[in-house]
N, C-alpha and C positions, 0 to 999 in steps of 0.2 A: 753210608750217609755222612756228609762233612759236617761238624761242627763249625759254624761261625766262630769265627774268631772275633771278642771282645777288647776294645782298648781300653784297660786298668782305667789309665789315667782322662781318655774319654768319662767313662762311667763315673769317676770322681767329680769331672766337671759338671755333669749335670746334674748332682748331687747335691754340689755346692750351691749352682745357681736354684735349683727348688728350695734349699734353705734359705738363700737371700729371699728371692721372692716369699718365701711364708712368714720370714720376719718383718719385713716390711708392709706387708699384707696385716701382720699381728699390730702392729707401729701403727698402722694407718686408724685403721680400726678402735685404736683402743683410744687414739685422739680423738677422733669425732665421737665415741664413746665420752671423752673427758670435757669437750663442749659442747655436748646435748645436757650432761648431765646424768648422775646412773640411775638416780631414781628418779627422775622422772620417762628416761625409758623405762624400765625398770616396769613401772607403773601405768607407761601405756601398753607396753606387754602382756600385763597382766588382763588389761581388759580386752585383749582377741583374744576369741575363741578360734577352735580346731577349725570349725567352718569357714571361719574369717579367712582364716590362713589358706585353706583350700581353694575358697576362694576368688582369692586374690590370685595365688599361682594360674589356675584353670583359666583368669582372664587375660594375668600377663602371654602363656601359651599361646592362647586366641589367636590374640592380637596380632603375633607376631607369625603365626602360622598364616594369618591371611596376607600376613605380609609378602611372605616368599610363595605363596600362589600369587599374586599378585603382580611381583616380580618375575616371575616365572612367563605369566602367560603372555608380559610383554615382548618376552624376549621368543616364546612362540610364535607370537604376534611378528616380532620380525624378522622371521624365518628361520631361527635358532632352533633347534636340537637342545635342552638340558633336562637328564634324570630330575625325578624328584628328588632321591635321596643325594644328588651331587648340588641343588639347587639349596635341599635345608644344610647342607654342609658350609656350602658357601656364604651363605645368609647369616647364619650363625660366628663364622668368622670374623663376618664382617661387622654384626652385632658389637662382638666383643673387641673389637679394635677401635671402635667408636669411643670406649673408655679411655686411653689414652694415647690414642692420633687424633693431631690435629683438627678439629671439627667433624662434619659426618663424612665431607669429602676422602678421608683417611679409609675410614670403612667401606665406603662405595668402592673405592679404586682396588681395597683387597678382596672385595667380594668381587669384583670383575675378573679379578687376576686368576681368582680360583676357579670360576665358570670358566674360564678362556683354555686353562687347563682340561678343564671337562670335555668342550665344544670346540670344533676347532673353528667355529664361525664366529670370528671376533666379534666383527660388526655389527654382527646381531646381537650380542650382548652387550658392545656400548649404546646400542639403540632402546634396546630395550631398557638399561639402564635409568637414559635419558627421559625413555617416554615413562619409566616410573616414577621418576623425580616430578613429568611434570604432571602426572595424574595427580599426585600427591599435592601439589600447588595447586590444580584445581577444582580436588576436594577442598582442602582447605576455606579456598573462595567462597565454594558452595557454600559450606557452615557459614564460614563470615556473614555472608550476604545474608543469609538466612538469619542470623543474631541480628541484624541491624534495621532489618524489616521489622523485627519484631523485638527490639529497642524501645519504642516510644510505647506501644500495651505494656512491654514490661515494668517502664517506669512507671505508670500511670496507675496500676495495678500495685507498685509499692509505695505510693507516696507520693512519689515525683511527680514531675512535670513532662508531659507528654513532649510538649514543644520542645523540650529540650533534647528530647528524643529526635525527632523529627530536623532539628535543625543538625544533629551529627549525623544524621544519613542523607545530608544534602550537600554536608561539606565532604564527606567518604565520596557520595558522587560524583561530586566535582572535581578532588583529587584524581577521581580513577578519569576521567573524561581530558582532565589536563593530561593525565600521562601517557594517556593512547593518542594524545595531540603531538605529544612531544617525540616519542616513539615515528611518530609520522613522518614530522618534522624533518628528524633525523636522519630516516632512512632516503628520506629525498636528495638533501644535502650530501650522504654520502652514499649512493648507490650500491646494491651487492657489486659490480662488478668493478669495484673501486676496493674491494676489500680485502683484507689478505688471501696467500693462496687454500689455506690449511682451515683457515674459518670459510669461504665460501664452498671446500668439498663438503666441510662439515655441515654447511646448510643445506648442500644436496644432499646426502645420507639422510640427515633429519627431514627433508620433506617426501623422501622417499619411503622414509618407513611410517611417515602418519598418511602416505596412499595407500601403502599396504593395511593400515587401519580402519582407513574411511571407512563404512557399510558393516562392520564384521561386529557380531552381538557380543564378540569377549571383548571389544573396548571397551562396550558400556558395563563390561561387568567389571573392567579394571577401575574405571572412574568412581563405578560404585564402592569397589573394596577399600579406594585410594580414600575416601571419608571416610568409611567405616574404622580404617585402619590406622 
């Protein structure tokens, strides 16, 4: 049996760089340590208990576990092939690159790269991508809409003024009624087949893969996880 051969000055390097990174990590740390204050973390440390800690972990978990089923079943959804265990891999990557790439788009496009890796059904994993982002926007919705209904009892129940409640779920209405006007508008003005070549394949992929959605009970279970989540 062969031994690997090791390069010294490889194994140096990355030696180095885990100490940069844990000094800097220690650096970072001990700054927002230095404007929070120590005792008063200090002092809200003291008042979690073990349960608290527990959890909090168990819900961070959760969360983020239905996320990558969620993710996951899109991309089944559009005819994708991905393990579980290549799906939490991926997901998780992309989690932690969200920390320092630019916005969440950094994370999405590394979590694709490594599914794509996985699956060799690209397509299906930008789709699915897609259609995760947009469940997510229309949970979102969901909740919104749901706060806003229930705006004016909430005021009214603290003090406030119902009307006033009432009058911002009239102007929310309005805003959204103007922007599907404008939306309209637009698309009139400048027709799909006026549009570039690489955005209008992309609007057939993407209506293709919400046919392959239409009817099927895991959508409505993605939309469900996509508020839960």
């Amino acid at each position: 049996m062969t031994v690997p051969h090791v390069d010294p000055r490889a194994a140096r390097r990355r030696k180095l760089k885990f100490a940069v990174k844990a000094a800097l990590t220690i650096v970072v740390l001990a700054a927002v340590v230095r404007a929070v204050g120590g005792n008063k973390l200090r002092a809200a440390l003291a008042r979690l208990t073990p349960g608290d800690w527990l959890f909090g972990l168990g819900a961070f978990l959760a969360v983020h576990a239905l996320g990558v089923l969620k993710w996951r079943a899109w991309i089944l959804l559009a005819g994708g092939r991905l393990r579980p265990g290549d799906a939490f891999r991926a997901y998780a990557a992309g989690l932690f690159s969200n920390l320092f790439l630019p916005s969440m788009i950094g994370g999405d496009v590394l979590r694709a790269g490594l599914a794509m890796q996985a699956t060799k059904q690209k397509e299906a994993v930008v789709l699915g991508g897609l259609t995760d982002r947009l469940s997510d926007f229309v949970g979102l919705a969901m909740l919104a809409g749901a706060g806003l209904l229930a705006l004016p009892h909430a005021l009214a129940e603290s003090g406030g003024s119902a009307d006033v409640g009432r009058r911002i779920l009239v102007a929310f209405g309005v805003a959204a009624a103007l922007g599907v006007l404008l939306l309209v508008a637009l698309a009139r003005l400048r027709p799909p087949a006026t549009w570039p070549p690489k955005v209008r394949r992309l609007r057939i992929r993407v209506a293709l893969a919400l046919r392959k959605l239409s009817g099927r009970r895991l959508a409505l279970v993605g939309l469900v996880l996509g508020a839960a989540a």
